[in-house]
C-alpha distance (Angstrom), angle and dihedral (degrees) to the residues before:
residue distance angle dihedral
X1 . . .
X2 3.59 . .
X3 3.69 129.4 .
X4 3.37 101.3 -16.7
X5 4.10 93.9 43.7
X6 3.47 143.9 79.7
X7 3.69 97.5 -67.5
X8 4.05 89.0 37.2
X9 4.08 86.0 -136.7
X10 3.87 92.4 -54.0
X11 3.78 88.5 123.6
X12 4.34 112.3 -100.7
X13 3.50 123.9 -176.1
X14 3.61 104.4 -116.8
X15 3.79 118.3 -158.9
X16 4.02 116.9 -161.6
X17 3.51 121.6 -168.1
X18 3.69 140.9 -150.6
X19 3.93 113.8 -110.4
X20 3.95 108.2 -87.0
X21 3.74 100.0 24.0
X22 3.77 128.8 133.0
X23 3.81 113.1 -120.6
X24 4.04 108.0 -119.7
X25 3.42 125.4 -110.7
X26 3.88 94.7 -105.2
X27 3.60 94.1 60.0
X28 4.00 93.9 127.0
X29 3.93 78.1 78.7
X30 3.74 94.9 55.8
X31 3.75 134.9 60.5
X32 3.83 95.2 -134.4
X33 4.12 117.4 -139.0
X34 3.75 116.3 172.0
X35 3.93 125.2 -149.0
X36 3.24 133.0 -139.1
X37 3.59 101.0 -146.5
X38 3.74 138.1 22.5
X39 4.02 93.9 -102.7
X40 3.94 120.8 76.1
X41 3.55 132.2 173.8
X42 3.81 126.8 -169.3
X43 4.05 128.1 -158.8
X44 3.79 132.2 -173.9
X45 3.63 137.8 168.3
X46 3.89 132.0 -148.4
X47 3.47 108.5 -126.8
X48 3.58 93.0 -170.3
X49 3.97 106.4 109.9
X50 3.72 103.8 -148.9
X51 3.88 104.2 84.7
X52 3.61 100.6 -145.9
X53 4.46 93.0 49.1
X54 4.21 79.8 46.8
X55 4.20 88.1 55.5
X56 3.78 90.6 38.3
X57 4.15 85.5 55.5
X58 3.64 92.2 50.5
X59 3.97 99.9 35.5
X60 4.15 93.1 50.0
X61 3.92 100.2 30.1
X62 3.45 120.5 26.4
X63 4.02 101.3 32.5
X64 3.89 94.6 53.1
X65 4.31 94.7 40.3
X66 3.84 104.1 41.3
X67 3.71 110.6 90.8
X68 3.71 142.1 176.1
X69 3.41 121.5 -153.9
X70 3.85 118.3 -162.7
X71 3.73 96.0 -176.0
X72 3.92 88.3 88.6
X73 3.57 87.2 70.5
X74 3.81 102.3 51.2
């Protein structure tokens, strides 16, 4: 993720899946990633350095476009 990944830091939709589960049929819309367990946990830094542009980043795109879905697990 990020610069350095498939989307170089152009913003992808990355889908990761439980262990076991079928991709979906829109994957083409998704950069897949797999896990091996049931538990994930995702960092990032803002590498902007004025604070208040860093919170603005965070506040306006990450809160509102990174979801969970639990209906994976059902």
């Amino acid at each position: 993720m990020g610069q350095t990944g498939p989307d170089k830091g152009k913003g992808g939709k990355y889908l990761v899946q439980p262990p076991d589960a079928q991709p979906p049929v829109d994957t083409g819309k998704y950069y897949l990633a797999k896990s091996e367990t049931m538990n994930v946990l995702v960092g990032f830094r803002v590498l902007d350095p004025a604070p208040a542009k860093g919170k603005a980043l965070v506040d306006d795109r990450l809160r509102h476009r990174v979801r969970a879905h639990r209906s994976l697990f059902r």
